[in-house]
Backbone bond lengths (Angstrom), bond angles and torsions (degrees), N, CA, C in turn:
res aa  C-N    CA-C-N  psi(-1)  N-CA   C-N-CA  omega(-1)  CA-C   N-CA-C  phi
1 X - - - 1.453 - - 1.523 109.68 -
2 X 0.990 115.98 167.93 1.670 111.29 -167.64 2.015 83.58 -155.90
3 X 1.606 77.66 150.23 1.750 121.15 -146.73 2.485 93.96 -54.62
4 X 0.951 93.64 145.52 1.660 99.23 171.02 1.602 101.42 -78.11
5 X 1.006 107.69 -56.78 1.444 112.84 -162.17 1.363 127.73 -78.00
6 X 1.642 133.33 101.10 1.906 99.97 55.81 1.668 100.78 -123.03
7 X 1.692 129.22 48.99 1.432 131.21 -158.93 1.381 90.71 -92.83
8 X 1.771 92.77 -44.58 1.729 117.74 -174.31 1.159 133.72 -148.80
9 X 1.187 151.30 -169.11 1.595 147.61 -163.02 1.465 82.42 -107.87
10 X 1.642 110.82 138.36 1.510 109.62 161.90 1.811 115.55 -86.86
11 X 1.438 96.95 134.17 1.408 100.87 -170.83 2.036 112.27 -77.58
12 X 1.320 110.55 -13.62 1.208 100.36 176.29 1.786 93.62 118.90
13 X 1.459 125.95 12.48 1.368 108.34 163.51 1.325 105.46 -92.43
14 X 2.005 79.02 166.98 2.043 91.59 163.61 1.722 88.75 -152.56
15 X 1.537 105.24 -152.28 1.083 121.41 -163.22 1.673 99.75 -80.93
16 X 1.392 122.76 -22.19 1.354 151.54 -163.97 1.188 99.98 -80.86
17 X 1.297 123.28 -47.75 1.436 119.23 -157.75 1.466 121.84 -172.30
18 X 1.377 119.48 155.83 1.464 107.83 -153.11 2.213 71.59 -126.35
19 X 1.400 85.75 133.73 1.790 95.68 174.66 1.334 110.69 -65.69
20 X 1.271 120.57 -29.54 1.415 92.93 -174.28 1.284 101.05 -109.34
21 X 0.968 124.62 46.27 1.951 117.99 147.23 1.229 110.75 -127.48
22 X 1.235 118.81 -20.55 1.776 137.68 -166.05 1.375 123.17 -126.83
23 X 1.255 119.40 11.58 1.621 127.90 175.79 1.144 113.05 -13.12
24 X 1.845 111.13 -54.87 1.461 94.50 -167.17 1.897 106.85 -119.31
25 X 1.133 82.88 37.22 1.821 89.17 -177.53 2.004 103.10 -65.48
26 X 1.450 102.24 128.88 1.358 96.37 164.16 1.512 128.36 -39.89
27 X 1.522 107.31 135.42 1.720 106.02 -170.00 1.992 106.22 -86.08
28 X 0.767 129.55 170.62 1.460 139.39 -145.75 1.864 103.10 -174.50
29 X 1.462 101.23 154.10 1.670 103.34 -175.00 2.088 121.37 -24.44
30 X 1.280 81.07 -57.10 1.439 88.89 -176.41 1.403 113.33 -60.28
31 X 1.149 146.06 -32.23 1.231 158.19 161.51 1.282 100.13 -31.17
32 X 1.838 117.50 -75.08 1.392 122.86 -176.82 1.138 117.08 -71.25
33 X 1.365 124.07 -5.05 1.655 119.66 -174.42 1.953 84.29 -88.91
34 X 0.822 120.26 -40.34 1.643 129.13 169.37 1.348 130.40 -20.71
35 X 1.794 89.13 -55.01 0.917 108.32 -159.30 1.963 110.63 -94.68
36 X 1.062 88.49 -26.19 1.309 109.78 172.84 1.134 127.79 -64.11
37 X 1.256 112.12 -38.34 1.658 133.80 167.70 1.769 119.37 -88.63
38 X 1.128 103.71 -11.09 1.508 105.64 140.53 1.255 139.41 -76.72
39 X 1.341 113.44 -50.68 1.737 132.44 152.40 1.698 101.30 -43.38
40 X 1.329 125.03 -73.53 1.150 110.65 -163.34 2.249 115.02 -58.77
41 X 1.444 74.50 -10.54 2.219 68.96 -179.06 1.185 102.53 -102.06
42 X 2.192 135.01 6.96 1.289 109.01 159.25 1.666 95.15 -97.59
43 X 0.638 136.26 14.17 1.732 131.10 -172.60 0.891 92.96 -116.56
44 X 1.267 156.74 4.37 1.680 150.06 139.84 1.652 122.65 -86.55
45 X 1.398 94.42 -37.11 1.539 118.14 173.85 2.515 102.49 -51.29
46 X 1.726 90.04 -47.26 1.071 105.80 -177.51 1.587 125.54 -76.73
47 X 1.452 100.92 -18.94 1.589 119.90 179.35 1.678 120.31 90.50
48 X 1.758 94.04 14.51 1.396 103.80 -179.35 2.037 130.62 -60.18
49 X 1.660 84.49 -21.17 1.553 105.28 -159.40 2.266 81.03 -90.57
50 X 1.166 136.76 5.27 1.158 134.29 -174.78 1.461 128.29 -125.05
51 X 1.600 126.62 69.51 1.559 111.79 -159.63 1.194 113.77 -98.29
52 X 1.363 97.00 150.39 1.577 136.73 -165.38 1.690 90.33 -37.69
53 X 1.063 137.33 -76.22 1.644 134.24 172.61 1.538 129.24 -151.59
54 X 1.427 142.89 174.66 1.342 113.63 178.13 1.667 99.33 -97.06
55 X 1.330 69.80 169.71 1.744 104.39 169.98 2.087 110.00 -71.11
56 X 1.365 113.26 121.88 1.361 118.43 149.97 1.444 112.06 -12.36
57 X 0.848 120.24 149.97 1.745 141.29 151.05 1.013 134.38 -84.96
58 X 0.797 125.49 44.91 1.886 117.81 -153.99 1.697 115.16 -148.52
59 X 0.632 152.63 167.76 1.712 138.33 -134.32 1.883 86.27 -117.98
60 X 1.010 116.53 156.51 1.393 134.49 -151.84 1.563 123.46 38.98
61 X 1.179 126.86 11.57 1.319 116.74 176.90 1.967 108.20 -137.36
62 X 1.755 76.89 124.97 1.567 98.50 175.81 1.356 123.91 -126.68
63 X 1.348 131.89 -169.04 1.561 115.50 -179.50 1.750 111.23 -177.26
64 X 1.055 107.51 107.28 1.221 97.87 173.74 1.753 127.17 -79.50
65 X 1.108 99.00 -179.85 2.040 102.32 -160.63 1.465 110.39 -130.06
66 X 1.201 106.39 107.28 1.859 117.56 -173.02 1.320 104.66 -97.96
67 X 1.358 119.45 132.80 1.523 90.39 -172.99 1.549 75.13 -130.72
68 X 1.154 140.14 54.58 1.663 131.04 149.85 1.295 121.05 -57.29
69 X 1.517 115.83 -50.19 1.716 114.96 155.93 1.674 78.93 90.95
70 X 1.726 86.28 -155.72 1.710 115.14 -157.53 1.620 96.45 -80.21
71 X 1.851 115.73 125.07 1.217 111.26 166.90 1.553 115.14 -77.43
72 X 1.181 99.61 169.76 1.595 102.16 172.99 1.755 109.73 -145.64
73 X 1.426 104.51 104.87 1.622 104.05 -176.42 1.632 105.11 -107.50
74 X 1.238 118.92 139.62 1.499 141.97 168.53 1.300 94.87 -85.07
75 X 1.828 117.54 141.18 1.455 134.17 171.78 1.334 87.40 -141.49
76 X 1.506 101.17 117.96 1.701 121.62 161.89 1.209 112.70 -103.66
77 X 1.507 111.15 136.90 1.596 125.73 -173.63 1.440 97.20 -115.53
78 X 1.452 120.08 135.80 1.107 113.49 171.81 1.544 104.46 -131.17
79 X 1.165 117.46 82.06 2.016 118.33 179.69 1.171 94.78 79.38
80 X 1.414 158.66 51.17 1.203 150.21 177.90 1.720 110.62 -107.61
81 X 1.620 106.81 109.29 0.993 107.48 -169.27 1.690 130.56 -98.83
82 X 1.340 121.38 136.61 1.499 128.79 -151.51 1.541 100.70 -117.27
83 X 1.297 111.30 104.15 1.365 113.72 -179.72 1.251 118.89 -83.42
84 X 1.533 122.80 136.37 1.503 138.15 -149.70 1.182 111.49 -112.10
85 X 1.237 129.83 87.51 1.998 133.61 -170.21 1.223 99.64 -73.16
86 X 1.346 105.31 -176.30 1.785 105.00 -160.13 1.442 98.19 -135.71
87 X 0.977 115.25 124.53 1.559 123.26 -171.64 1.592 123.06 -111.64
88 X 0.974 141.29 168.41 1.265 148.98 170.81 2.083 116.93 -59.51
89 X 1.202 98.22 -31.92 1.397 92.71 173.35 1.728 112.41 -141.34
90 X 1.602 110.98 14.82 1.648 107.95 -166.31 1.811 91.12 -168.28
91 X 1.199 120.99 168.29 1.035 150.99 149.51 1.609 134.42 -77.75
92 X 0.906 143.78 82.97 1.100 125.06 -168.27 1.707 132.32 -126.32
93 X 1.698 113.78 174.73 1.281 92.33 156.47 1.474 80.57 -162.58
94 X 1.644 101.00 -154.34 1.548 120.44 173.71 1.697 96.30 -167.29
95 X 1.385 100.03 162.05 1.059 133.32 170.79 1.812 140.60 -132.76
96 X 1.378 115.33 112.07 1.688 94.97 -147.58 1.455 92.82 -98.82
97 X 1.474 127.56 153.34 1.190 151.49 -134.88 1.296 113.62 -141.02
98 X 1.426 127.84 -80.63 1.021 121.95 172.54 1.529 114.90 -140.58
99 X 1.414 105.07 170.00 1.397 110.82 -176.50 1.521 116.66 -122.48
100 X 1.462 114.11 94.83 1.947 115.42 -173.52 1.344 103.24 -79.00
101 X 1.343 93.63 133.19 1.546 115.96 156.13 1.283 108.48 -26.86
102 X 1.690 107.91 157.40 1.473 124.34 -172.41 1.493 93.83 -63.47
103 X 1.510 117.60 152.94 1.584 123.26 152.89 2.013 78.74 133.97
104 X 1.829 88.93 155.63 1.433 103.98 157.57 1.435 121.14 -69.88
105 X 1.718 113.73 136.49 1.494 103.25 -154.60 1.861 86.58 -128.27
106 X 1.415 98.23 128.64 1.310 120.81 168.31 1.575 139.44 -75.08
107 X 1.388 112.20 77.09 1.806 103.13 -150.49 1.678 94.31 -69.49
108 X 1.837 106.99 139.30 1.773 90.61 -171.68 2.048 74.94 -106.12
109 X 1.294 123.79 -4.16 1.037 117.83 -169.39 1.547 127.25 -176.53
110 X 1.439 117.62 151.09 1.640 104.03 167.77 1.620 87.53 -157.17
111 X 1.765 85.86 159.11 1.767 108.06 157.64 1.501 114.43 -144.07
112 X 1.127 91.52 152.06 1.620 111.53 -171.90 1.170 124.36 -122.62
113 X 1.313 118.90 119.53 1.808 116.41 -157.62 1.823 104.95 -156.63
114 X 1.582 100.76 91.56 1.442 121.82 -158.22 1.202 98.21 -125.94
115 X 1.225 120.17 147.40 1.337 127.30 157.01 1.580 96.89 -119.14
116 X 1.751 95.85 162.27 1.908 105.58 -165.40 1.147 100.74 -150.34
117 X 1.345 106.93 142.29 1.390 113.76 -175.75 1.823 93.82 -142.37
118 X 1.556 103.97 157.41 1.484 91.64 -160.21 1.935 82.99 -160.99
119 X 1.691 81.11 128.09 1.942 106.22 165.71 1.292 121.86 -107.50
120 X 1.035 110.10 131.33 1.753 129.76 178.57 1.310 98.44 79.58
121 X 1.870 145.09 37.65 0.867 137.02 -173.58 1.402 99.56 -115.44
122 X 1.500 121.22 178.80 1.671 135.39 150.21 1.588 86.62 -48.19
123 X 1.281 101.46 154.14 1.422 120.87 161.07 1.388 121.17 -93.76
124 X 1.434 111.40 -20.49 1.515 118.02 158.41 1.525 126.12 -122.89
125 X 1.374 112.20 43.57 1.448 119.06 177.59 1.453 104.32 -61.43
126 X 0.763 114.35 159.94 1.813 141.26 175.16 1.450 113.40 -134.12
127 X 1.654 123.21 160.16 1.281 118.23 -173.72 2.049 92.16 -176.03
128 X 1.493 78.10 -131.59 1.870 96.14 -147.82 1.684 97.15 -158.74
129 X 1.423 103.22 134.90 1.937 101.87 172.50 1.343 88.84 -159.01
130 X 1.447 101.30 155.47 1.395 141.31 -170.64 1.053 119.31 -146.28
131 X 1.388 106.13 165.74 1.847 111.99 167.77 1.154 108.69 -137.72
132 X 1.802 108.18 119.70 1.581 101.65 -169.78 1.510 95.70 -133.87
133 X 1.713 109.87 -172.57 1.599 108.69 159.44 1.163 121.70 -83.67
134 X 1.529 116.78 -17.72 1.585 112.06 169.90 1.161 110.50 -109.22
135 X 1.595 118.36 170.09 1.071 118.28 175.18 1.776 130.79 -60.60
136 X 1.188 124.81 -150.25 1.513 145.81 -172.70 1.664 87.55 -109.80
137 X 1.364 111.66 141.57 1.142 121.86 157.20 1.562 116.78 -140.96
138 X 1.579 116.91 175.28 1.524 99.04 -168.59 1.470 114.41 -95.20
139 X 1.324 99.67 79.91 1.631 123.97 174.38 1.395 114.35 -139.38
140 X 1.528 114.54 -164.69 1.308 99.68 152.02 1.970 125.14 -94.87
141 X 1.111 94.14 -158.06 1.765 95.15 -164.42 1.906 97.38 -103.14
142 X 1.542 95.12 129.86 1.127 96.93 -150.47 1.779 102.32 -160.29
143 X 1.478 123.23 160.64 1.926 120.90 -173.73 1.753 112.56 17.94
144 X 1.231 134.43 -114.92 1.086 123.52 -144.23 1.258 109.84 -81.96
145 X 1.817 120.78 -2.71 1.517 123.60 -158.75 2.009 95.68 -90.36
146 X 1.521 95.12 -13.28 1.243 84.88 -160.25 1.301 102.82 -119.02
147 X 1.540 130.82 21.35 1.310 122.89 -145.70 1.847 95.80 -112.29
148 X 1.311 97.14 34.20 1.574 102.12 167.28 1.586 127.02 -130.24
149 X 1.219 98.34 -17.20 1.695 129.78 -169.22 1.468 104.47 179.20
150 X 1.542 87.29 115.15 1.955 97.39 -177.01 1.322 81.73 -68.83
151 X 1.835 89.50 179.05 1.483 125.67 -147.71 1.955 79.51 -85.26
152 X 1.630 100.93 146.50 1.232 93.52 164.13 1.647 114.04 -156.70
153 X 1.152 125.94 146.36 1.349 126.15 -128.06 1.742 82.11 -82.83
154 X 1.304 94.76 158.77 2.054 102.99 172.66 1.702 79.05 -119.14
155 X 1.931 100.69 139.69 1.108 105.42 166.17 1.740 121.78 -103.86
156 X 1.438 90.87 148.02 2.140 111.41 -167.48 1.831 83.19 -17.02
157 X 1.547 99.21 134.92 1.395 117.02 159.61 1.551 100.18 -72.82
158 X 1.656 102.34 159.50 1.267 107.80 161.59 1.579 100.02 -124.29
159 X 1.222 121.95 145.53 1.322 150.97 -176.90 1.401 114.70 28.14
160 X 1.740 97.62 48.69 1.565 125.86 -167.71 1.314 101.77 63.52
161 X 1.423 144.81 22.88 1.464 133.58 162.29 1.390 113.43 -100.99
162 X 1.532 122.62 138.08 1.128 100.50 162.89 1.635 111.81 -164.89
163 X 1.610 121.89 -128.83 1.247 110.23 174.65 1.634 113.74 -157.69
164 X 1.211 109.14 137.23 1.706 114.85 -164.76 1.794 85.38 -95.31
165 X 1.446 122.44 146.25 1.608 92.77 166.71 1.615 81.49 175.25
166 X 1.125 131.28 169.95 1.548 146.73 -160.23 1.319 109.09 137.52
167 X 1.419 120.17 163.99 2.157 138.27 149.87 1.498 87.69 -131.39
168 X 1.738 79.52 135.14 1.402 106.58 155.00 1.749 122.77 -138.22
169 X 1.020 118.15 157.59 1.449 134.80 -142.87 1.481 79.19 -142.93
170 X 1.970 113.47 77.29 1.404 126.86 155.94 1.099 120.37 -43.90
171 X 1.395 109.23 -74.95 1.471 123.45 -172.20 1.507 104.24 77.91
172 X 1.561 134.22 1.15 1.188 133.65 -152.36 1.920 116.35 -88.16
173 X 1.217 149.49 80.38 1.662 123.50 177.62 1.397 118.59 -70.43
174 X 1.160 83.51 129.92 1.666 122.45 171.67 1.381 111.85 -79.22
175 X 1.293 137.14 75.43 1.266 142.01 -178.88 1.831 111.40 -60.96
176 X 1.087 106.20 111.26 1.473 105.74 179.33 1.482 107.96 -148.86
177 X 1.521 93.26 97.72 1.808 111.92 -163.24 1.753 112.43 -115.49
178 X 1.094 103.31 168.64 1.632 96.70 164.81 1.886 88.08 98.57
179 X 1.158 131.42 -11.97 1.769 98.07 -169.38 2.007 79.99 127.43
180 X 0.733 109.56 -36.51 1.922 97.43 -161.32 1.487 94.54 -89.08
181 X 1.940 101.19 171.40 1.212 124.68 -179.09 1.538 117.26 -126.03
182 X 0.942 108.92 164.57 1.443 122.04 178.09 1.789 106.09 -66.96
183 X 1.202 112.48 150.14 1.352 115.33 142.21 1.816 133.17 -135.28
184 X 1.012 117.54 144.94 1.472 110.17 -170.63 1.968 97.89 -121.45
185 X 1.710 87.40 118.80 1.478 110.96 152.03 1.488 126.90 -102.42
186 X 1.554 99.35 142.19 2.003 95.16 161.20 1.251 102.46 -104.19
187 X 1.712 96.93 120.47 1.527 102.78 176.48 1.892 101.86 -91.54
188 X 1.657 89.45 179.50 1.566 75.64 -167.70 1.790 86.15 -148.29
189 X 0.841 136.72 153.32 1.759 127.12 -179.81 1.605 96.72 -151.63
190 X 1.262 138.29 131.43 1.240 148.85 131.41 1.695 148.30 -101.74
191 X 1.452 109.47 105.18 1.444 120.27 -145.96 2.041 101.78 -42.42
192 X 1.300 69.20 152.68 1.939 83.61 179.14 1.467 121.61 -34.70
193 X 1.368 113.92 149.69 1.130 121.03 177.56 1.768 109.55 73.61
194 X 1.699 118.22 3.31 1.566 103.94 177.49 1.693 113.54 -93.95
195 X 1.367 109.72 11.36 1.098 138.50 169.75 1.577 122.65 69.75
196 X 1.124 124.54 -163.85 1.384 118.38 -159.96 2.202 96.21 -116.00
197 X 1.503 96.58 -176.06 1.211 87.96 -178.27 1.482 114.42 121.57
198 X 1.263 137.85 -178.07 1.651 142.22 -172.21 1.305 109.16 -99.83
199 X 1.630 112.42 131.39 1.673 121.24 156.91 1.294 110.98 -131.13
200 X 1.585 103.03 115.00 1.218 126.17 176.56 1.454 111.21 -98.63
201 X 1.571 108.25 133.48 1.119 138.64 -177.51 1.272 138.00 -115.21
202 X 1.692 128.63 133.08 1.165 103.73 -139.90 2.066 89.04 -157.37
203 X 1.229 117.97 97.52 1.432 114.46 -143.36 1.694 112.51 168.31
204 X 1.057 101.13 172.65 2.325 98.13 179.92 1.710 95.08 -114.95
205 X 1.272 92.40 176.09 1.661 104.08 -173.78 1.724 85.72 -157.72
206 X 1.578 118.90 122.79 1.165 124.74 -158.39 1.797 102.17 -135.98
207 X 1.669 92.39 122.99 1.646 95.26 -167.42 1.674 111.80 -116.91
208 X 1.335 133.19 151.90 0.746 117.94 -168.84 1.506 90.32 -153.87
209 X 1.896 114.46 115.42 1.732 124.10 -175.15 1.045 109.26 -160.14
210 X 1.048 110.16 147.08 1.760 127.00 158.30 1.995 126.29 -74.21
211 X 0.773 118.44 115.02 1.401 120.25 166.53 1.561 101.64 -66.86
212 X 1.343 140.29 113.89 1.388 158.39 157.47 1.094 113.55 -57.88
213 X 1.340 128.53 -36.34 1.517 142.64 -161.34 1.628 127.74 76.58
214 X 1.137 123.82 150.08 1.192 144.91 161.05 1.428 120.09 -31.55
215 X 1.488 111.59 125.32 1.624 115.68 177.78 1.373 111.23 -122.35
């Protein structure tokens, strides 16, 4: 028999036994030779069976080998609304998202794919959004607000509807050492005069980083 994975989900056969007549038939060699050869084709599939390089030879130095690599987290918005204060030269708000584990965190990437709808606003405001560790302030978007996903323009709503949405390919570390963690906001800024009021959002925001670790 030859391996399910990654064409399809393995249902639980082997040479031993067919799952759906024998679900719970005692397992026997072939079972684990089965099973084994499934395991071994997602741990290759994953690049587990391939490491990054060896370790020195030499008497006090050793090293172990993580091969978790680049995470990738999904953020679903479902109507979640981000209230927009009114500032002296911008509109703004933020929204906080998630919270990474301790260590400097390496964004290798994000995308953003929102739809927005907005009360008591211009009906055709325009602006600027990001994803940073700090919030939005009433400026533009700029160092730590943006150091996850540059700033990227939102285009003129129409009849206050519209759409937040871009990828960016950061590449940026976020050094956050000593005991502390990262945090990730979507800031959101809309130039003067598009007024103040709620934008609700309703869409994923898709991240993709390495934790570096702690110094």
């Amino acid at each position: 028999m030859t391996v399910s994975y990654p064409t399809s989900i393995w249902d639980g056969d082997s040479a031993n036994r067919n799952s759906d007549d024998a679900p719970r038939k005692a397992p026997n060699w072939r079972d684990w030779d089965r099973l084994i050869e499934e395991l071994a084709a997602i741990q290759t599939k994953m690049g587990l069976g391939a490491p990054s390089g060896d370790v020195v030879s030499a008497a006090g130095i050793s090293a172990v080998q993580d091969y978790s690599g680049v995470q990738k987290v999904v953020i679903t918005l479902n109507e979640v609304a981000v209230t927009i204060a009114e500032g002296s030269t911008k509109e703004y708000g933020s929204l906080k998202l998630f919270d990474f584990d301790v260590g400097s965190i390496l964004m290798v990437g994000s995308t953003v794919n929102l739809a927005v709808t907005t009360a008591t606003m211009s009906e055709t405001a325009d602006g600027d959004f990001s994803l940073g560790s700090t919030v939005a302030t009433d400026a533009d978007l700029s160092g730590t607000q943006v150091d996850m996903h540059d700033k990227t323009t939102i285009a003129q709503l129409s009849s206050g509807d519209g759409v937040i949405d871009g990828s960016n390919g950061a590449g940026t570390a976020i050094v956050e050492a000593g005991g502390s963690a990262a945090d990730l906001y979507l800031n959101i800024i809309f130039d003067q005069g598009g007024g103040t009021g709620v934008a609700t959002l309703t869409g994923t925001i898709t991240l993709f980083f390495v934790n570096l670790g702690d110094f």
